[in-house]
DRENDO-1510 file (C-alpha; in Angstrom, 1 decimal, always signed):
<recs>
REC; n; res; u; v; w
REC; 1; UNK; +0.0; +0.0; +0.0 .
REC; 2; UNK; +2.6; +2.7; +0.9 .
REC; 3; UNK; +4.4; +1.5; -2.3 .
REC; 4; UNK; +1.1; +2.5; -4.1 .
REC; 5; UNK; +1.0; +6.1; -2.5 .
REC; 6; UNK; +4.7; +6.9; -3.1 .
REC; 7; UNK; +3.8; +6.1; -6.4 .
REC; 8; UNK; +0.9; +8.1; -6.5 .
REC; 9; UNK; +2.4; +11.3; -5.5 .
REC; 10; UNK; +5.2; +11.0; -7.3 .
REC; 11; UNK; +3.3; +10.3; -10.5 .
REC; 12; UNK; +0.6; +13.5; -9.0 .
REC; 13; UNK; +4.4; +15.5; -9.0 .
REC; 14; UNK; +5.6; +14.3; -12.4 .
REC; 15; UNK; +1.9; +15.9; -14.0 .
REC; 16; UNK; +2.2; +19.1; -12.0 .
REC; 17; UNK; +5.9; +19.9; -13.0 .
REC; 18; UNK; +5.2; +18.6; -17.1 .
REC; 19; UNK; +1.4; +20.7; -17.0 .
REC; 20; UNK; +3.8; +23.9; -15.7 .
REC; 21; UNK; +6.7; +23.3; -18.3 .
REC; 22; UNK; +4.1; +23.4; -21.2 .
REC; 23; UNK; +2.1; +25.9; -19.8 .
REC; 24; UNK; +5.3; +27.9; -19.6 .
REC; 25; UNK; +5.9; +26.7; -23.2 .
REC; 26; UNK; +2.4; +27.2; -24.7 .
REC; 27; UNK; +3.2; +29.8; -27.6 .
REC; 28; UNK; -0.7; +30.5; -27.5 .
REC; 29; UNK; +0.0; +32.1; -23.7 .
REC; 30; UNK; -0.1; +35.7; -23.1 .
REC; 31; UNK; +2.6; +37.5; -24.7 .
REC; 32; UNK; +3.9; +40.9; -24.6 .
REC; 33; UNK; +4.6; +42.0; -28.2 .
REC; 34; UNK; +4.3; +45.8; -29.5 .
REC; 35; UNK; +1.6; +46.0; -32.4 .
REC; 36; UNK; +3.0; +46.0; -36.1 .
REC; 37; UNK; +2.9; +49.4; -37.6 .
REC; 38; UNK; +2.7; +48.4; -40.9 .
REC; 39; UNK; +0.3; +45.3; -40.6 .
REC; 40; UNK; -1.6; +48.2; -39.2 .
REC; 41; UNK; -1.4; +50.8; -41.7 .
REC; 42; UNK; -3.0; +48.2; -44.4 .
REC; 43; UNK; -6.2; +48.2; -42.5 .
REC; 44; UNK; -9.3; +50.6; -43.5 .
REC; 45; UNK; -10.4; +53.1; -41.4 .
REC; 46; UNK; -13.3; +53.3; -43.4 .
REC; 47; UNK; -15.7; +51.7; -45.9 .
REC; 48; UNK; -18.6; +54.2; -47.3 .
REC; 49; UNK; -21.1; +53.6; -49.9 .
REC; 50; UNK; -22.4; +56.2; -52.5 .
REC; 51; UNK; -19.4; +58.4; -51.3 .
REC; 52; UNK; -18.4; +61.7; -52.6 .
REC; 53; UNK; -14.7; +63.3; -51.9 .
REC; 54; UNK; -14.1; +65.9; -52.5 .
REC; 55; UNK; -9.9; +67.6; -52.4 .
REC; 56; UNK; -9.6; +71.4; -51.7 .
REC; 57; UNK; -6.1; +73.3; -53.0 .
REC; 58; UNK; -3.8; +75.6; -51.1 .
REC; 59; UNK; -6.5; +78.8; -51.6 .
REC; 60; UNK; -9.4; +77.1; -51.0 .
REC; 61; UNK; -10.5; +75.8; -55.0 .
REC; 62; UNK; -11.5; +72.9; -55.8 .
REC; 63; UNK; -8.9; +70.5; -57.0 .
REC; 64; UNK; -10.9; +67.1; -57.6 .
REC; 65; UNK; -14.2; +66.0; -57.1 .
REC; 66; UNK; -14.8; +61.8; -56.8 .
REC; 67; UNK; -17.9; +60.1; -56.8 .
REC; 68; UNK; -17.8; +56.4; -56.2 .
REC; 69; UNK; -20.4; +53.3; -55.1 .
REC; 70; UNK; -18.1; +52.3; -52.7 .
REC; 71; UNK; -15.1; +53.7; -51.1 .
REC; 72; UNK; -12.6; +52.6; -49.1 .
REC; 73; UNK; -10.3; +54.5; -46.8 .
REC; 74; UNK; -6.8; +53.7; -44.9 .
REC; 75; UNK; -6.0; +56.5; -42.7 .
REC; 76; UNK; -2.5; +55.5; -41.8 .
REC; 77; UNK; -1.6; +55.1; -45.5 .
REC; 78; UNK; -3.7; +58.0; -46.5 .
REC; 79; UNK; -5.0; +56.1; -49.5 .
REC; 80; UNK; -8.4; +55.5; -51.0 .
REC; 81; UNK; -9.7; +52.7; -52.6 .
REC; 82; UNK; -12.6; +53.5; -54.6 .
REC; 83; UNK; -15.0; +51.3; -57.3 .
REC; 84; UNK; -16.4; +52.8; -60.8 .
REC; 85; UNK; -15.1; +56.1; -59.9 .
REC; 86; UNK; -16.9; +59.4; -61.9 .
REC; 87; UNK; -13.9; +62.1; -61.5 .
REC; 88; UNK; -13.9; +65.9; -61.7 .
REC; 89; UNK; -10.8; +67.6; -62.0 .
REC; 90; UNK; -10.4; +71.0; -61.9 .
REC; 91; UNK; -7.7; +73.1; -64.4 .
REC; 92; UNK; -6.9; +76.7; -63.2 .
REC; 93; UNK; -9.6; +78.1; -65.0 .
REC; 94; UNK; -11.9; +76.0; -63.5 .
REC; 95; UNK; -13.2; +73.9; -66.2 .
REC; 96; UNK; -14.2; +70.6; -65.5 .
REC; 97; UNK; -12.4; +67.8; -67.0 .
REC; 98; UNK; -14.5; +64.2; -66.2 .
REC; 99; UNK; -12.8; +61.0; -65.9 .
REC; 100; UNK; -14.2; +57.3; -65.3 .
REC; 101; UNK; -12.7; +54.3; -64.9 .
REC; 102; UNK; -13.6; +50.5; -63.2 .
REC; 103; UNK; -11.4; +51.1; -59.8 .
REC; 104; UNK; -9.2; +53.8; -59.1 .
REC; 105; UNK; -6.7; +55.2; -55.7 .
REC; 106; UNK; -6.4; +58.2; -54.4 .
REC; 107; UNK; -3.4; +59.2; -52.2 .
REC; 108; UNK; -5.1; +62.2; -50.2 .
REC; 109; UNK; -1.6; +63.7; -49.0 .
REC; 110; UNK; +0.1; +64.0; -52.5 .
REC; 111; UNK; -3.6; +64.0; -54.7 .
REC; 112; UNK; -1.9; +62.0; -56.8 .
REC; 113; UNK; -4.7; +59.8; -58.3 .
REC; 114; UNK; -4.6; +56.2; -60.7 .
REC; 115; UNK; -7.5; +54.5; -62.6 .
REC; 116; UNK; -7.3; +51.6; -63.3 .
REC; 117; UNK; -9.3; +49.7; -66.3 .
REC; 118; UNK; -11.0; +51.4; -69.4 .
REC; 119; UNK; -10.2; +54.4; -67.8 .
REC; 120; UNK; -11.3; +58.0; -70.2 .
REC; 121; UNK; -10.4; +61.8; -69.9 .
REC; 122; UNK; -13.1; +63.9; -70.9 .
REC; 123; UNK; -11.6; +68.0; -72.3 .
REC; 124; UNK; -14.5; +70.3; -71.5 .
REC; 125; UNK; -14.4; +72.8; -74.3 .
REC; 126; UNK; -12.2; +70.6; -77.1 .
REC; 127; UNK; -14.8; +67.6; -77.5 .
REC; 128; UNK; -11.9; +64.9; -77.2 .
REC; 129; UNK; -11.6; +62.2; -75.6 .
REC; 130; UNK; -8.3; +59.7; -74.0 .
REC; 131; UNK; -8.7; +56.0; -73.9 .
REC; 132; UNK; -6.4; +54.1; -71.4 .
REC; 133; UNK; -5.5; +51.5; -69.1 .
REC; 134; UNK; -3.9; +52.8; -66.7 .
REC; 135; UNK; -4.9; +57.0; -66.0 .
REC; 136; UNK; -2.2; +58.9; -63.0 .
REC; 137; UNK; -3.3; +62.0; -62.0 .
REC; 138; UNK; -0.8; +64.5; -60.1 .
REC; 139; UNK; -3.3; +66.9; -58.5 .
REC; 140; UNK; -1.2; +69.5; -57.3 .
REC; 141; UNK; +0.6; +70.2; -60.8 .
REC; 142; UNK; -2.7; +69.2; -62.6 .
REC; 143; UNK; -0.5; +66.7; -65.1 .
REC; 144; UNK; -2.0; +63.3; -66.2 .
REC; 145; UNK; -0.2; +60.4; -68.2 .
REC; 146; UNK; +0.0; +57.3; -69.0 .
REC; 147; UNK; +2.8; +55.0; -70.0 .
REC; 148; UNK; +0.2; +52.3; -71.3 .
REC; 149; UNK; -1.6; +52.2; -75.0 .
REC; 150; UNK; -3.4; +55.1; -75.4 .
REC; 151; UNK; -6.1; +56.5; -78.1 .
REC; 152; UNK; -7.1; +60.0; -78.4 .
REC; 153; UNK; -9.9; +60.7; -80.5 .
REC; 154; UNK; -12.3; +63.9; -81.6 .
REC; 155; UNK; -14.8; +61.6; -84.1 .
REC; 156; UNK; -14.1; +60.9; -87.1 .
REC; 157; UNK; -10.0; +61.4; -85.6 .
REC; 158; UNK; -8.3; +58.7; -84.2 .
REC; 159; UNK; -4.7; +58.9; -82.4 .
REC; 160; UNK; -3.0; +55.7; -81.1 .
REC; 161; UNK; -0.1; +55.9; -78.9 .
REC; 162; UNK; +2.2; +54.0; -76.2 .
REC; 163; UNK; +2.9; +57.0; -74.2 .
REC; 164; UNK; +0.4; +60.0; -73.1 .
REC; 165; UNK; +1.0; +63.4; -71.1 .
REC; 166; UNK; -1.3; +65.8; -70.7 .
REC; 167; UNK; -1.2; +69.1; -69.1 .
REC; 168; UNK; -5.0; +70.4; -67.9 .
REC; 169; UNK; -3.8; +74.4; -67.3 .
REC; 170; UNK; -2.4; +74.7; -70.5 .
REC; 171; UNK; -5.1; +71.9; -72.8 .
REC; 172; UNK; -1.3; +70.6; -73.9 .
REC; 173; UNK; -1.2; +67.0; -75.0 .
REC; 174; UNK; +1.8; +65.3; -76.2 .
REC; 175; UNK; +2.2; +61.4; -77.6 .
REC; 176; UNK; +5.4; +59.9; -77.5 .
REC; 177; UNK; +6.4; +56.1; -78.9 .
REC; 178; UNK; +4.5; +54.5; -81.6 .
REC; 179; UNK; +2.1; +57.2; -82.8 .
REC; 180; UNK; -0.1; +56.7; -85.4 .
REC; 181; UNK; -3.1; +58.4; -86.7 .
REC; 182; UNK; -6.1; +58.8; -89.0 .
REC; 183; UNK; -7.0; +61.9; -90.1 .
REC; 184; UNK; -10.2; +61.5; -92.5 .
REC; 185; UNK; -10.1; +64.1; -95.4 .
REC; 186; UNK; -12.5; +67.3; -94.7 .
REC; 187; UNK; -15.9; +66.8; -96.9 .
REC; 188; UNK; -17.7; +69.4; -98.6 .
REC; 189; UNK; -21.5; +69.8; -97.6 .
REC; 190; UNK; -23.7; +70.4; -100.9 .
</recs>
């Protein structure tokens, strides 16, 4: 019997000292670890629907004017996700120059915005349009480009080219690499 108790306890201490090594051990235990600063700055701060932003300049104009279905903001990255954006941007005469595009992101510190698929710039007074890919917007300078295929066109005019500026102050557009063109002959009317 007394054989039986020693071994009792001593088995009782073996389970007491093992349970406190691996609760020592456990990695899912309470641990003091500071907070990742950049796993945090990827999560939003906020998710609106049927948003409208709007981004003021230095003397109070308005710079850019976004309408989306669904935005998305992260406040430590200062970017905004948005869906199907409709895009005002204002030149320094204040004309209103619409773009569109399927998903687009906007960094609110530098106003420096991209669209993203079947993105189009819209001139106000010229009637033209600019096809892309790929649309980045500098807000501050008001300068837009694109380094994908890109095809400017006034109907029946069509421009094709890899490389796009365009300057919204001064209506300048310039086409670098691979330009080509149709030009239709001007009919008379009768």
């Amino acid at each position: 019997m007394r054989f039986w108790v020693k071994k009792r306890v001593w088995v009782t201490a073996m389970v007491l000292i093992l349970g406190g090594v691996l609760v020592w051990l456990d990695p899912r235990g309470p641990q003091d670890q500071a907070i990742d600063p950049e796993a945090r700055a990827q999560e939003p701060g906020h998710v609106l629907e049927n948003a409208e932003i709007t981004l003021f300049g230095e003397t109070g104009a308005i710079q850019q004017s976004l309408t989306t279905p669904r935005l998305v903001h992260t406040p430590q990255a200062a970017m905004t996700d948005v869906t199907q954006p409709r895009v005002i941007l204002f030149d320094s005469e204040e004309r209103q120059w619409r773009a569109t595009a399927e998903t687009g992101t906007l960094n609110t510190d530098t106003q420096l915005l991209t669209l993203a698929g079947s993105a189009q710039l819209l001139a106000p007074d010229e009637g033209w349009q600019l096809n892309t890919e790929l649309l980045h917007y500098d807000g501050i300078t008001r300068h837009a480009w694109s380094d994908a295929e890109t095809v400017l066109q006034q109907p029946p005019q069509r421009i094709d080219a890899s490389r796009m500026d365009v300057w919204l102050d001064d209506s300048q557009i310039r086409l670098t690499n691979n330009v080509r063109g149709v030009h239709p002959p001007a009919t008379r009317s009768q």
